[in-house]
Residue frames relative to the residue before (quaternion, step in Angstrom):
aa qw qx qy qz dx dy dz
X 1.0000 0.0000 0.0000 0.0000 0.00 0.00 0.00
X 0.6559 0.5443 -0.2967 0.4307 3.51 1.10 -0.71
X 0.5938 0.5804 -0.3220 0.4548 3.55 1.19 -0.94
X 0.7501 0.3613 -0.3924 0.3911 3.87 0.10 -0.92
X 0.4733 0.6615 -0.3678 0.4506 3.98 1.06 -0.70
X 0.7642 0.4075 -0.1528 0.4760 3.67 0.86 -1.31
X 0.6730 0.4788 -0.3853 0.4115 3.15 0.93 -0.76
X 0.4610 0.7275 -0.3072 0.4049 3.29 1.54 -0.78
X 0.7682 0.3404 -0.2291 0.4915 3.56 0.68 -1.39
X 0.6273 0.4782 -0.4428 0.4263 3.67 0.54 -0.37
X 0.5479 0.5261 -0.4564 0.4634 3.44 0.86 -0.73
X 0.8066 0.3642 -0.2736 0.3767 3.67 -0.26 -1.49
X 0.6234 0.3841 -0.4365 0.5228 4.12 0.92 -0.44
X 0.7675 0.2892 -0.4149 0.3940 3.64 0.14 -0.21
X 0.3451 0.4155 -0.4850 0.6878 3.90 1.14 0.93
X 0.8192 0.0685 -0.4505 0.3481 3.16 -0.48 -0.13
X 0.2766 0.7706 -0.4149 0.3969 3.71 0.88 0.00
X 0.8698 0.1057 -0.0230 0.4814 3.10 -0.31 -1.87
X 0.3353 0.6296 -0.6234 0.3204 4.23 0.68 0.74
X 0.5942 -0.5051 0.5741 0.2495 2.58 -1.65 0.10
X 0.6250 -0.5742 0.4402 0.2932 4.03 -0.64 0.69
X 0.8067 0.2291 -0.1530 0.5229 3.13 0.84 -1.69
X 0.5130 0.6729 -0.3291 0.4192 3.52 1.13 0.08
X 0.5752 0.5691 -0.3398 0.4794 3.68 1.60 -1.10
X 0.2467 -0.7288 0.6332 0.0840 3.82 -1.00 0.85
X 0.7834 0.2392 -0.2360 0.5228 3.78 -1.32 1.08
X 0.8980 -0.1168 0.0023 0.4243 3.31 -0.21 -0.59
X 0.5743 -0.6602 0.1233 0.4682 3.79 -0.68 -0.05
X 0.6939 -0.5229 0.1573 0.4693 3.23 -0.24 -0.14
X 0.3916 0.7308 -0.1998 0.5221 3.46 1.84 -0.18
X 0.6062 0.4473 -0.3678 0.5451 3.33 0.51 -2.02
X 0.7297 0.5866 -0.3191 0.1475 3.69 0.15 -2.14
X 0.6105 0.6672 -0.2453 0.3492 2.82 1.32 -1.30
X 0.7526 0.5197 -0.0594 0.4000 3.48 1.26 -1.42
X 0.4735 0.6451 -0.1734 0.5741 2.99 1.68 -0.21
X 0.8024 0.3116 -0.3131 0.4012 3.26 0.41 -0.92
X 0.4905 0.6222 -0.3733 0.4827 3.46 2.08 -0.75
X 0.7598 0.2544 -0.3227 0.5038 3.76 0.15 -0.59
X 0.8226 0.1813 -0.1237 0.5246 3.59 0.33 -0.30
X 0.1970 -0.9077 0.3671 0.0494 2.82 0.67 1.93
X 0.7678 0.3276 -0.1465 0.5308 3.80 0.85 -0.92
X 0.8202 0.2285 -0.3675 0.3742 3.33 0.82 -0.21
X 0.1595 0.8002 -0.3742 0.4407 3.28 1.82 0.11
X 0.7249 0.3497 -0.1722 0.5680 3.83 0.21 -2.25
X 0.6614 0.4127 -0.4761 0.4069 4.25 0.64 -1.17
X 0.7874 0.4015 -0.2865 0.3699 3.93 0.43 -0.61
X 0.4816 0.5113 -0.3664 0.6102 3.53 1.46 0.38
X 0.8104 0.2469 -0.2751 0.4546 3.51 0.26 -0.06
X 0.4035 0.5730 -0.3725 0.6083 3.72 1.95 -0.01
X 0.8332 0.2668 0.0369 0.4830 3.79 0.20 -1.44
X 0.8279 0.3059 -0.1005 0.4591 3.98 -0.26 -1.04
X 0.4011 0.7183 -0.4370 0.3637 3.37 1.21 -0.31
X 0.2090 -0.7586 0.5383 0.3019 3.49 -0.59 0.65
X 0.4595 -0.5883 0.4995 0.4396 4.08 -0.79 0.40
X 0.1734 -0.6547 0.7357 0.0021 3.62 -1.01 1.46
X 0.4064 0.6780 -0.5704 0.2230 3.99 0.76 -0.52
X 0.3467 -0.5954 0.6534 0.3135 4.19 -0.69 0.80
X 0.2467 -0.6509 0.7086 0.1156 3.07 -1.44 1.12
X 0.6109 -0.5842 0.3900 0.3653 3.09 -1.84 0.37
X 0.7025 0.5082 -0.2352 0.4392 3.62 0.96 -0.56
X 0.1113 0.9155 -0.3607 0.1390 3.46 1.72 0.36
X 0.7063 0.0560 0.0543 0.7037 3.55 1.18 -1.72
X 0.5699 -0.6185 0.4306 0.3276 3.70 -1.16 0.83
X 0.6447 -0.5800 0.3212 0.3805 3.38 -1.07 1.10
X 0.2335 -0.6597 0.6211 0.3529 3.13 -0.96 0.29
X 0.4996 -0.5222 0.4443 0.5294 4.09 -1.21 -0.07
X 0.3356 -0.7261 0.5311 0.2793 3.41 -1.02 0.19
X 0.7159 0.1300 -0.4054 0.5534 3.54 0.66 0.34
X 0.6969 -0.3420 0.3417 0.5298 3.48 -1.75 -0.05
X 0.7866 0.4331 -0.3166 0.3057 3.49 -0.04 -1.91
X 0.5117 0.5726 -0.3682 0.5241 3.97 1.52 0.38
X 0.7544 0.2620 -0.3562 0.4852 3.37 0.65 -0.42
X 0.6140 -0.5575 0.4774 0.2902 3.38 -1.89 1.49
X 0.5858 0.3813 -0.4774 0.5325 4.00 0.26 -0.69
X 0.8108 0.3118 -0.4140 0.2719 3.20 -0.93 -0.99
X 0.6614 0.5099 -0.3697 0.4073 3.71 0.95 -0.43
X 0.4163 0.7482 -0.2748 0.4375 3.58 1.38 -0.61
X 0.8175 0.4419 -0.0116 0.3692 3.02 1.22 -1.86
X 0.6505 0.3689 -0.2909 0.5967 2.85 1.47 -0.70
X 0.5336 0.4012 -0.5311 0.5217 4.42 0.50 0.63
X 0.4135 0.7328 -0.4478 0.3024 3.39 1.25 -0.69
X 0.6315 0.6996 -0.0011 0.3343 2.63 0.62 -2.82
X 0.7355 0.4324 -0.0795 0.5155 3.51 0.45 -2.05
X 0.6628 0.5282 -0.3392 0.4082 3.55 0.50 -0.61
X 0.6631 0.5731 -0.0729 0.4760 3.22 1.03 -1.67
X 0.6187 0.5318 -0.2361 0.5279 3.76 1.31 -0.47
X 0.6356 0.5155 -0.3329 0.4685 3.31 0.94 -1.73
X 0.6609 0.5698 -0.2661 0.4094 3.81 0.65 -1.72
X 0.5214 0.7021 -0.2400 0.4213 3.33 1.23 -0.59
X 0.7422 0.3231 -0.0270 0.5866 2.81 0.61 -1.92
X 0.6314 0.3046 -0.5281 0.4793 3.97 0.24 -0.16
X 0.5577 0.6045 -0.4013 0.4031 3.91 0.44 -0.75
X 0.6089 0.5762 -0.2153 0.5008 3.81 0.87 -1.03
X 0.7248 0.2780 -0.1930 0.6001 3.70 1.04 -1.34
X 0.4395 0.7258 -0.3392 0.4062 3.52 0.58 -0.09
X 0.6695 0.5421 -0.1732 0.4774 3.10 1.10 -2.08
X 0.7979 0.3971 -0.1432 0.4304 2.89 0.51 -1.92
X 0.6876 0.1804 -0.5575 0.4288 3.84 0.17 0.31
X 0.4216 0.6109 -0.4843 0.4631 3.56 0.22 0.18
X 0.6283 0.3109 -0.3858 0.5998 3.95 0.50 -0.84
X 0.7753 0.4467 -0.2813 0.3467 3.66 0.45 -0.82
X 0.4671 0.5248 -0.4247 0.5710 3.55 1.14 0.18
X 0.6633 0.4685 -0.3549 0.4631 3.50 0.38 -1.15
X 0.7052 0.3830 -0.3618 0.4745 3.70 0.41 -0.96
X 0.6066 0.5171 -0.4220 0.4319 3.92 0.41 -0.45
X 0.4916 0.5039 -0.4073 0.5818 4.12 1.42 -0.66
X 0.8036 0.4533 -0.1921 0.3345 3.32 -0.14 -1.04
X 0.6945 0.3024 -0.4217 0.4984 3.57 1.12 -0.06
X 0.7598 0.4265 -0.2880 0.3974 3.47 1.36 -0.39
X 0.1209 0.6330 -0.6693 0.3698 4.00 1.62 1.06
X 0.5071 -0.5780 0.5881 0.2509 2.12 -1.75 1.54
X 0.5879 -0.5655 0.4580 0.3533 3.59 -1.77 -0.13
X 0.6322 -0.4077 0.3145 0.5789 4.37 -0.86 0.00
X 0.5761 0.3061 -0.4509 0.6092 4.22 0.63 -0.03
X 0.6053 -0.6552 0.4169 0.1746 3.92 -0.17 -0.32
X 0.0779 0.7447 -0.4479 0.4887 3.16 2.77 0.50
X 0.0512 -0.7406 0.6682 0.0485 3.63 -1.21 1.36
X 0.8133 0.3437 -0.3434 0.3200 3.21 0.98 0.47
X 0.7930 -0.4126 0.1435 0.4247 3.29 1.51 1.07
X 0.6508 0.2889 -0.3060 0.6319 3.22 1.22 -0.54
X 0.7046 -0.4296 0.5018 0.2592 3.23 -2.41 0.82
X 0.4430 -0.7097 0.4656 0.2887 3.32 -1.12 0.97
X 0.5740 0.6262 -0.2965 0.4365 3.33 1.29 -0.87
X 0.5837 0.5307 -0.4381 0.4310 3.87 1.12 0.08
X 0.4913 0.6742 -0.3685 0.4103 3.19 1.28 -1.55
X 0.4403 -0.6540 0.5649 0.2436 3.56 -1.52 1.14
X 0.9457 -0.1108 -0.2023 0.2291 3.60 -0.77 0.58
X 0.0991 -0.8501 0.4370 -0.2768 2.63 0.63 2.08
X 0.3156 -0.7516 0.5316 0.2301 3.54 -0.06 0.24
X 0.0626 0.8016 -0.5922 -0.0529 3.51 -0.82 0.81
């Protein structure tokens, strides 16, 4: 008979103990504390009626998460991210390719070792001076 009474008070002083101050409801957390010492059983029944702090998980506990992708800000970031990074891509790519294709238009139209840009010997060419 003596054990459940005790277990009782250790339970309710080390609850109120380990709360939080600004968590403790009705009185402070002191007063509560002192209470349960002099009024050992009803002390713990009105600490856990009153001064209890509310431990009940709430629904708003952790921040929402989005529930689809096209809701969540990163993943949309990422995908203009993505798109951006592609377009640059793709102009860079066309870029390349008239550039390679300029270069190859130089190169068929170098001049020749007399300086003829169009392949033929100058010395054929009709009034040329030799």
């Amino acid at each position: 008979m003596v054990i459940l009474p005790l277990a009782f008070l250790i339970y309710g002083l080390i609850d109120a103990l380990r709360s939080d101050a600004a968590d403790v409801r009705s009185l402070p957390k002191t007063a509560w504390v002192l209470i349960i010492i002099v009024l050992p059983l009803v002390g713990v029944a009105l600490w856990l009626i009153f001064g209890r702090p509310d431990y009940a998980p709430q629904s708003n506990a952790y921040p929402k998460q989005p529930v689809a992708p096209d809701d969540d800000p990163d993943f949309l970031r990422n995908l203009e991210t993505a798109r951006r990074h592609r377009t640059e891509d793709e102009r860079l790519r066309k870029l390349q390719a008239d550039l390679e294709a300029r270069e190859a238009k130089l190169r068929e139209e170098k001049p020749d070792d007399d300086g003829a840009r169009d392949g033929t010997n100058r010395q054929d060419k009709p009034g040329s001076a030799s």
